[in-house]
N, CA, C and O of each residue as an XYZ file, in Angstrom:
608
protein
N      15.524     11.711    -16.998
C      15.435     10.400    -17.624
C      16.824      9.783    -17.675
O      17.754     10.568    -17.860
N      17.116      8.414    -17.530
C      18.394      7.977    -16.882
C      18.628      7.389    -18.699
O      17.738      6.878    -19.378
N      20.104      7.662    -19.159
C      20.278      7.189    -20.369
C      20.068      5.236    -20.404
O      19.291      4.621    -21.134
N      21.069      4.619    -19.338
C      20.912      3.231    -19.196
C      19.286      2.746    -18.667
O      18.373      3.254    -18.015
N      19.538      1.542    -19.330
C      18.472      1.005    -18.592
C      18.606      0.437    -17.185
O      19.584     -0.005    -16.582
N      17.183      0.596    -16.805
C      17.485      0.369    -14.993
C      17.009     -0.974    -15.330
O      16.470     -1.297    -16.389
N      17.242     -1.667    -14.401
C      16.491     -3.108    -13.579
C      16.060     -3.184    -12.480
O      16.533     -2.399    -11.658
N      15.257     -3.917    -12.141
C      14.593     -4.145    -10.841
C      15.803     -4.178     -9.682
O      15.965     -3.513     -8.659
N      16.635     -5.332    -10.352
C      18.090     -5.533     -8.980
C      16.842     -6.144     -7.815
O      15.877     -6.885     -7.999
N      17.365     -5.460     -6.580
C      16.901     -6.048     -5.809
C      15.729     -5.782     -4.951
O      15.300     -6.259     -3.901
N      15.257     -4.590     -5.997
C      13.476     -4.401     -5.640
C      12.519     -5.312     -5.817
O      12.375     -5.868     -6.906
N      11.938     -5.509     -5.022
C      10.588     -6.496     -4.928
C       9.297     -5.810     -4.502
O       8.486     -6.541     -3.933
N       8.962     -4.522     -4.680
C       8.066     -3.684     -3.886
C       6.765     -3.877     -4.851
O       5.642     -3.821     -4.352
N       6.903     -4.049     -5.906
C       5.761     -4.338     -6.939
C       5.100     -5.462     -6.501
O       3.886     -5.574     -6.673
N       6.021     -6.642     -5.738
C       5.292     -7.953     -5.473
C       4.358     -7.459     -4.326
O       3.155     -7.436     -4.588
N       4.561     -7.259     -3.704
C       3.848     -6.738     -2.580
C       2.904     -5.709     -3.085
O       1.815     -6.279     -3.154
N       2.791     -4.593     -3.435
C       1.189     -3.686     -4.178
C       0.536     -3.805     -4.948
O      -0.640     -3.439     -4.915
N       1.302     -4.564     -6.248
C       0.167     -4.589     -6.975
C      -0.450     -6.233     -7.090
O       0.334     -7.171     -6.944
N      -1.909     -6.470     -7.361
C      -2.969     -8.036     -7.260
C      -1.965     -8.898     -8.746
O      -1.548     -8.331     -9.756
N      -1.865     -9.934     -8.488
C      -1.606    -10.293     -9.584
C      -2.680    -11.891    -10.111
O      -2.445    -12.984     -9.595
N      -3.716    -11.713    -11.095
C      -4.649    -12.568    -11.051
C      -4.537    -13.625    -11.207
O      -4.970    -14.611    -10.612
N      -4.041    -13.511    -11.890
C      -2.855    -15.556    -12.736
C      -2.919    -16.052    -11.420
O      -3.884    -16.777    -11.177
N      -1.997    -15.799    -10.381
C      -1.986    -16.536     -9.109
C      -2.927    -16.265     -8.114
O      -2.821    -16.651     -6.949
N      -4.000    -15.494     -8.642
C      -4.741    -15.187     -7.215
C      -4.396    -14.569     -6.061
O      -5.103    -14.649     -5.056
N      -3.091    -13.786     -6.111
C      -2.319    -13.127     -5.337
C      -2.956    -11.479     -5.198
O      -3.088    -10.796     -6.214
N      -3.322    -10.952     -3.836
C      -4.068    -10.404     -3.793
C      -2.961     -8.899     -3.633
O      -1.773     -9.081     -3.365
N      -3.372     -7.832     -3.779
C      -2.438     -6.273     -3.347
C      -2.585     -6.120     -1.924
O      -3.597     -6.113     -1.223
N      -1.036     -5.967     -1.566
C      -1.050     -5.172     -0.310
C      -0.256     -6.431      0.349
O       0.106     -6.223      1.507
N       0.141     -7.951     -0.303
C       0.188     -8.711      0.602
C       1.669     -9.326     -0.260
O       1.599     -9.040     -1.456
N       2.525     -9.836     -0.013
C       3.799    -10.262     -0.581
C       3.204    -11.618     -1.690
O       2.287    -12.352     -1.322
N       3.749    -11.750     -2.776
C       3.858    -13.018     -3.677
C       4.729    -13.802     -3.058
O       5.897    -13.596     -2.727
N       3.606    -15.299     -2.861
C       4.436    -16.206     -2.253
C       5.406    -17.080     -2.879
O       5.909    -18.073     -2.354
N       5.729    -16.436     -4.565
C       6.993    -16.294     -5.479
C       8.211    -15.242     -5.277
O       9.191    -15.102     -6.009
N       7.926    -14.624     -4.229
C       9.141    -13.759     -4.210
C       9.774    -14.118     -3.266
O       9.298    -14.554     -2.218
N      10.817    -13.991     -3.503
C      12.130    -13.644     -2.108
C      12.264    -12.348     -2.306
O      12.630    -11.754     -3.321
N      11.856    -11.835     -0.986
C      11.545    -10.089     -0.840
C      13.241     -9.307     -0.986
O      14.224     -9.862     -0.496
N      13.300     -8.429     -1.476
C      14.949     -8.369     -1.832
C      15.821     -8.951     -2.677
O      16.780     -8.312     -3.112
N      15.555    -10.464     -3.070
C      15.745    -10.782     -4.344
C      15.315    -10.920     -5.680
O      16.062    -10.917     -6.659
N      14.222    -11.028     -5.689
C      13.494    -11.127     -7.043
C      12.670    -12.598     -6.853
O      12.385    -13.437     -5.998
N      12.522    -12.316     -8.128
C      10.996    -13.849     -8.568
C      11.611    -15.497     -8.534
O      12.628    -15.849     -9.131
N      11.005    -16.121     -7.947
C      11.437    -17.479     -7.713
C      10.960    -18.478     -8.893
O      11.195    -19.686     -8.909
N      10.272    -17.781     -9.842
C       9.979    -18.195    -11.060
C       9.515    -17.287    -12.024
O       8.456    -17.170    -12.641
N      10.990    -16.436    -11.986
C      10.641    -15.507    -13.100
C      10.601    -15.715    -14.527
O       9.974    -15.041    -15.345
N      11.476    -16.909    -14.784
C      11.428    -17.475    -16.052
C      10.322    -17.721    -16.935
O      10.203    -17.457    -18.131
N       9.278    -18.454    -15.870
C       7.845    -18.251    -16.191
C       6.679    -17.446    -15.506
O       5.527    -17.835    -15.320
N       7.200    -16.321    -15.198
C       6.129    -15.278    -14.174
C       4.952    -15.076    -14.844
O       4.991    -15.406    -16.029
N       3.968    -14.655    -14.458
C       2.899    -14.449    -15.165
C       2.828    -12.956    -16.201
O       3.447    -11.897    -16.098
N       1.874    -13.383    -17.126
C       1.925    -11.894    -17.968
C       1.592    -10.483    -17.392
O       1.889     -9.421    -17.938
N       0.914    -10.631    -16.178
C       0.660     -9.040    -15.690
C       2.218     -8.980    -15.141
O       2.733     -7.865    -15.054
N       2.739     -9.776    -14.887
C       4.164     -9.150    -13.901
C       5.427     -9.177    -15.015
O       6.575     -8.827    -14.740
N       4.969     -9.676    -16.358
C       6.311     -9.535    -16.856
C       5.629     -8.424    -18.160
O       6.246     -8.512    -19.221
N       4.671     -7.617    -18.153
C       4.340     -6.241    -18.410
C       4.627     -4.955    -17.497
O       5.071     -3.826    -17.704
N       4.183     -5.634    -16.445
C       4.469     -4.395    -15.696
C       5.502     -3.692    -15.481
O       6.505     -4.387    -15.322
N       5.744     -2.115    -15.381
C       6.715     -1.552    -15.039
C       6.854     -0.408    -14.519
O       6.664      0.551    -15.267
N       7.129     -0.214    -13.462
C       6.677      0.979    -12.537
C       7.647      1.946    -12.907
O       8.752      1.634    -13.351
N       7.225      3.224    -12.719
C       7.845      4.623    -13.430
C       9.497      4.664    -13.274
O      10.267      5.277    -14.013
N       9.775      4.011    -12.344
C      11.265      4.093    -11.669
C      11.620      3.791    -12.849
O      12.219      4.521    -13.639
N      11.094      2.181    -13.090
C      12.079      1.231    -13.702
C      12.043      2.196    -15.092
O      13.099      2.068    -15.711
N      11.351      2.876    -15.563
C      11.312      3.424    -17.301
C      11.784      4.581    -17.369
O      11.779      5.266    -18.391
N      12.555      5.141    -15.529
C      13.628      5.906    -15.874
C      13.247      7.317    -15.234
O      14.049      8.192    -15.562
N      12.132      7.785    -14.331
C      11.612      8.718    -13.975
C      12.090      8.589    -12.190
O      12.129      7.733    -11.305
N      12.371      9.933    -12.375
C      13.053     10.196    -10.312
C      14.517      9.689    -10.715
O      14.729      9.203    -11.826
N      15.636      9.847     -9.626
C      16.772      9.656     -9.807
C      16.894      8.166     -9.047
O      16.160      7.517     -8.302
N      18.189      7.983     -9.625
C      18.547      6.069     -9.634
C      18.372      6.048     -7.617
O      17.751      5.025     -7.328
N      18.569      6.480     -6.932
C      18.260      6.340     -5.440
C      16.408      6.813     -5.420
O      15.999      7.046     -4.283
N      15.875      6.884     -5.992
C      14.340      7.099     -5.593
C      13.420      5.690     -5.860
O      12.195      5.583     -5.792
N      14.390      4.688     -6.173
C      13.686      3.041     -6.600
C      13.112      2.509     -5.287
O      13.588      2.410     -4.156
N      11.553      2.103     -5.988
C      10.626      2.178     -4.993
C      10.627      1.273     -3.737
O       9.660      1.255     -2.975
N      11.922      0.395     -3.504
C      12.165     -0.348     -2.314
C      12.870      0.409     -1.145
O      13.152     -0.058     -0.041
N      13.058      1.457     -1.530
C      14.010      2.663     -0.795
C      13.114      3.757     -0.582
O      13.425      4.464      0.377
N      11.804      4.184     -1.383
C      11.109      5.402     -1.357
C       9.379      4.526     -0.654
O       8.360      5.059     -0.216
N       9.647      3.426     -0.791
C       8.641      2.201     -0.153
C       7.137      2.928     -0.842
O       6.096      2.978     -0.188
N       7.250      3.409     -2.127
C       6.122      3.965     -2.801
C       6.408      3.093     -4.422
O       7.528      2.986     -4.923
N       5.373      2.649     -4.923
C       5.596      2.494     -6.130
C       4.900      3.260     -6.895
O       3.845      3.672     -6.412
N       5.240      3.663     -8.226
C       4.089      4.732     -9.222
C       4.065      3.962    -10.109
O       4.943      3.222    -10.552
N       2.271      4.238    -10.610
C       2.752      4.350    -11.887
C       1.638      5.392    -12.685
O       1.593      6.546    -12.260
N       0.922      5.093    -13.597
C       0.009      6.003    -14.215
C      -1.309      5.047    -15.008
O      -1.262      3.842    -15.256
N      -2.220      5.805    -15.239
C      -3.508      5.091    -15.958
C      -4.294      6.143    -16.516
O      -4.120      7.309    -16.162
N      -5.165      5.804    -17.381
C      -5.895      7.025    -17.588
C      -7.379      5.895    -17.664
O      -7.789      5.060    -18.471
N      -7.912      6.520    -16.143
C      -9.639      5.971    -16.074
C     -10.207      6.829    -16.769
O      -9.800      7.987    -16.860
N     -11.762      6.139    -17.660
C     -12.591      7.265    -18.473
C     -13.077      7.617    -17.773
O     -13.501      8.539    -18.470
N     -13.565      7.820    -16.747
C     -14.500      8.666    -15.859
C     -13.518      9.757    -15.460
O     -13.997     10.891    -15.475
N     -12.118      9.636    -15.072
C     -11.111     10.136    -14.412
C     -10.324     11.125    -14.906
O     -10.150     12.224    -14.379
N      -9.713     10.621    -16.213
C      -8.630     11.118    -16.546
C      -7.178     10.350    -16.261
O      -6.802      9.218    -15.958
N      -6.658     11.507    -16.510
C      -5.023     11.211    -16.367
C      -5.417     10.518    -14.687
O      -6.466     10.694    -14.067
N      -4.510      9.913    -14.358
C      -4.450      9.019    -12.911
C      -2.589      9.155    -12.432
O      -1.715      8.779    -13.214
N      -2.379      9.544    -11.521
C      -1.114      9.104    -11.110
C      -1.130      7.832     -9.642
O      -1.606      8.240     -8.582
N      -0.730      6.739     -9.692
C      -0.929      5.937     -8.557
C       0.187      5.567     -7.574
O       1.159      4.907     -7.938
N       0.015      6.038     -6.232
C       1.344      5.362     -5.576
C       0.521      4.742     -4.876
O      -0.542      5.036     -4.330
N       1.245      3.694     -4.971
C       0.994      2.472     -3.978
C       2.138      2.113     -2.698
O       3.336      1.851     -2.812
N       1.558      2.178     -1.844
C       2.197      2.340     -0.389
C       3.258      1.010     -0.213
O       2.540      0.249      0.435
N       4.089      0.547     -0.343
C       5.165     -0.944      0.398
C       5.145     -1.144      1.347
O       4.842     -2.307      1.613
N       5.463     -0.132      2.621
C       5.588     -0.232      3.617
C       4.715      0.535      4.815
O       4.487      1.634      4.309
N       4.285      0.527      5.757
C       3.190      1.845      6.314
C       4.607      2.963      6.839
O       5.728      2.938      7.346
N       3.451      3.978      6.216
C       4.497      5.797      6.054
C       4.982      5.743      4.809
O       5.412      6.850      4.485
N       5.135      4.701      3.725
C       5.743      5.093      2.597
C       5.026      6.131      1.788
O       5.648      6.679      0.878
N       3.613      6.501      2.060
C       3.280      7.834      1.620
C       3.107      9.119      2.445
O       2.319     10.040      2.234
N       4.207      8.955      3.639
C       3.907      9.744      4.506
C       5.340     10.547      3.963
O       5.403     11.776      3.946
N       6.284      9.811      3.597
C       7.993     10.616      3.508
C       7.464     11.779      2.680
O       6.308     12.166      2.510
N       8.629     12.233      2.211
C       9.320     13.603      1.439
C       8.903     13.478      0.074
O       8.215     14.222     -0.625
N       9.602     12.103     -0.219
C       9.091     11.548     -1.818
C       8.051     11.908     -2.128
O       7.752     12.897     -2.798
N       6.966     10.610     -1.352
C       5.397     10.868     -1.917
C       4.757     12.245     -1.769
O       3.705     12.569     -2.320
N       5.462     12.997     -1.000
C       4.766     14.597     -1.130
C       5.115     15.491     -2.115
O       4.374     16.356     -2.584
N       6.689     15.184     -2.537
C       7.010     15.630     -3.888
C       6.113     15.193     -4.760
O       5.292     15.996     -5.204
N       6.102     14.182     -5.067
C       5.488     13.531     -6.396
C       4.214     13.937     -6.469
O       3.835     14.451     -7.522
N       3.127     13.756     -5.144
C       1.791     14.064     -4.924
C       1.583     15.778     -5.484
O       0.465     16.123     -5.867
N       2.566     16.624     -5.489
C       2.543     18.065     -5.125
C       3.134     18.404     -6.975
O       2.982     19.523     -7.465
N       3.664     17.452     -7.626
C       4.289     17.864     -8.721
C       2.899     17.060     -9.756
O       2.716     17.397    -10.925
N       2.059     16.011     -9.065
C       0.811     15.562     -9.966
C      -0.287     16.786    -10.273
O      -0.630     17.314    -11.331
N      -0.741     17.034     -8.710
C      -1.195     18.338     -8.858
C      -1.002     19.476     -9.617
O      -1.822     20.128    -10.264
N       0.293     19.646     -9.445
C       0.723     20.872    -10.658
C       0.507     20.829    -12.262
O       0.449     21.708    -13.122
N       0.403     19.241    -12.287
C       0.303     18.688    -13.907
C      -1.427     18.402    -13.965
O      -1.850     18.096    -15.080
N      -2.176     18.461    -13.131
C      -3.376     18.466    -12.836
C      -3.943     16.751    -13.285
O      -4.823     16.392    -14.067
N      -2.962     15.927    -12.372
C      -3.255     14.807    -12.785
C      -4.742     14.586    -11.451
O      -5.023     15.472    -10.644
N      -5.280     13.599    -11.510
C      -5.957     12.572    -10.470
C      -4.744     11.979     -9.694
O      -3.664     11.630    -10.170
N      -5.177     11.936     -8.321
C      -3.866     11.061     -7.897
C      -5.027     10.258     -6.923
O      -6.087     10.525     -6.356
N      -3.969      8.921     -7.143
C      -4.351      7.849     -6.301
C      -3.836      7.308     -5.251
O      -2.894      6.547     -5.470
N      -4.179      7.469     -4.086
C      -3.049      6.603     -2.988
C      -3.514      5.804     -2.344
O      -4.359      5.901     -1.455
N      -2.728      4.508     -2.952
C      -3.395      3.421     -2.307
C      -2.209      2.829     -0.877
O      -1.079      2.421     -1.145
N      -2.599      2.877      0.179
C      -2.155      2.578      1.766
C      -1.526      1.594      1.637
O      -1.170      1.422      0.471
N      -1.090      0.538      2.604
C      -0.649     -0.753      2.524
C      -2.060     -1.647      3.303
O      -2.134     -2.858      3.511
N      -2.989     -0.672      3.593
C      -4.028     -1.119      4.655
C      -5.052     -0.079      5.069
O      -4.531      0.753      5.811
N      -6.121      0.110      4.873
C      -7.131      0.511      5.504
C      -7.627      1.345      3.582
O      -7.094      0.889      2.570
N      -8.494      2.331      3.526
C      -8.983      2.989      2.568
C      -8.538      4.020      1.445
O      -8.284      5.207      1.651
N      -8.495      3.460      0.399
C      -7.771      3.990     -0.795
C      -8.051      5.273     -0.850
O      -9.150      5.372     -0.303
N      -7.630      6.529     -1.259
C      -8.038      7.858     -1.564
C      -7.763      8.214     -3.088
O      -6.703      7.814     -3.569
N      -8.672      8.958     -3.903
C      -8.692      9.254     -4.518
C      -9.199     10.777     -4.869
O     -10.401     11.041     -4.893
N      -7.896     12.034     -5.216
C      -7.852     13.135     -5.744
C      -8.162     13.582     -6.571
O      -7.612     13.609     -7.672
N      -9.274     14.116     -6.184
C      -9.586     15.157     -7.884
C      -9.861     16.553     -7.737
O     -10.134     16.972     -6.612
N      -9.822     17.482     -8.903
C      -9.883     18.496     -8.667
C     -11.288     18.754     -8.661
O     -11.996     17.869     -9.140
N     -11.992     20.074     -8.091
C     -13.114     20.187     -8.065
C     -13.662     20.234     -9.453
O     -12.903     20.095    -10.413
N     -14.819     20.404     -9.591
C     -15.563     19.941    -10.888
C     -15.598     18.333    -11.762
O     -16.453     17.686    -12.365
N     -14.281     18.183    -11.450
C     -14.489     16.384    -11.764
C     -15.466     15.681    -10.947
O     -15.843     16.225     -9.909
N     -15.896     14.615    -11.258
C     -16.755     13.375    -10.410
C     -16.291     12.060    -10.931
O     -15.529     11.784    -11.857
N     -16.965     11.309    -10.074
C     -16.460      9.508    -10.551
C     -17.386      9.149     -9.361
O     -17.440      9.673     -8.248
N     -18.050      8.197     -9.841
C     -19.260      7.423     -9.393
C     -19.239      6.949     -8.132
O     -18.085      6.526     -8.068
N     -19.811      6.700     -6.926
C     -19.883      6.330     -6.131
C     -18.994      5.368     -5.273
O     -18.404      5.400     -4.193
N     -19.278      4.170     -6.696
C     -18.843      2.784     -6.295
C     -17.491      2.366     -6.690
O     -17.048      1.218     -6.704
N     -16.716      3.798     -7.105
C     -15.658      3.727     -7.695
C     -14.880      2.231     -6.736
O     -15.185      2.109     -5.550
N     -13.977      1.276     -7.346
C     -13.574      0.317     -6.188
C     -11.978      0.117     -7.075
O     -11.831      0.294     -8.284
N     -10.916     -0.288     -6.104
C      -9.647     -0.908     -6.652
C     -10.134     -2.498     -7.090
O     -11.236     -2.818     -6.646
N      -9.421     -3.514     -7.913
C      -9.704     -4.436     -8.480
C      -9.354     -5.492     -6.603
O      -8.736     -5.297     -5.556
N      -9.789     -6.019     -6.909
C     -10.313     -6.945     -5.519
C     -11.649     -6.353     -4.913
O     -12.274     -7.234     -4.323
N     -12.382     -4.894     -4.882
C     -13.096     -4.428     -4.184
C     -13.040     -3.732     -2.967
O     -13.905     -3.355     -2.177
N     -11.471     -3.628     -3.012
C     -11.529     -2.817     -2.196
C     -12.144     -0.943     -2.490
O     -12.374     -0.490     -3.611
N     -12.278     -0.230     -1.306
C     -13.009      1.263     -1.378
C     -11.869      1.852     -1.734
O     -10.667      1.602     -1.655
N     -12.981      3.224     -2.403
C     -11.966      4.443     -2.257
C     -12.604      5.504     -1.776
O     -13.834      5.456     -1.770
N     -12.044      6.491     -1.354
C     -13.001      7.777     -0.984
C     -12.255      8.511     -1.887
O     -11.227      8.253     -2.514
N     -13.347      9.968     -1.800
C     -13.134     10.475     -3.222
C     -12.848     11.756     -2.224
O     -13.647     12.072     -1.343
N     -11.732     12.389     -2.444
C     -11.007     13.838     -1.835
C     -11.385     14.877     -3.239
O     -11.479     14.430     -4.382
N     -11.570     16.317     -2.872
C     -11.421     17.485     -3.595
C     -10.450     17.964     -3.291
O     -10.046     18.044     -2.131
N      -9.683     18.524     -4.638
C      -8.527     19.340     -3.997
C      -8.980     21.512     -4.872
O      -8.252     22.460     -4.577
């Protein structure tokens, strides 16, 4: 855990994964408020999901070089009732859940016996659980997009 507080600086990887509804801005696709590398072009008045949000980096988890414009993964966590604990990386770039990082992190959720979620930059969400868990069919990310459901 880093004593200072971090800042975004010049990550923008959140604009790009996660939907933001206020604008109708969908996941997976850049906010056409960002300057990618600089920050919000109206952050002064950004909307309330984006000036809540805060991905694990920023609250101080992984070391100050693992910020998710560099590891092109963002995390964060949820706890679904069907689910449980949830860990989520969301992909920035395609391969950002292919590196070293996301296999650490994926391999250290497991050990904590979280759910993990990995959502791509493109094609079908996956979702980890250990055997004996379930979650419904129609499980979907918010837009509708799928998920398939993995046993580990």
């Amino acid at each position: 855990m880093c004593e200072d507080k971090r800042v975004c600086g010049a990550c923008t990887a959140c604009c790009k994964t996660h939907p933001i509804v206020e604008i109708d801005k969908p996941a997976g696709s850049w906010c056409s408020q960002c300057d990618v590398g600089h920050g919000c072009r109206i952050y002064a008045e950004r909307p309330t999901s984006c000036r809540e949000f805060q991905c694990q980096w920023l609250k101080g988890s992984w070391e100050e070089n693992d910020r998710p414009d560099k590891t092109k993964v963002v995390i964060d966590f949820s706890i679904y009732p069907s689910i449980g604990r949830t860990m989520m990386l969301f992909e920035v770039a395609i391969g950002g859940l292919d590196r070293r990082f996301a296999s650490l992190v994926r391999k250290a959720a497991i050990k904590a016996r979280y759910a993990i979620l990995l959502v791509p930059v493109s094609g079908e969400a996956v979702l980890i659980l250990e055997k004996g868990r379930t979650v419904s069919d129609d499980f979907v990310l918010e837009g509708g997009r799928k998920v398939r459901v993995e046993y580990r």
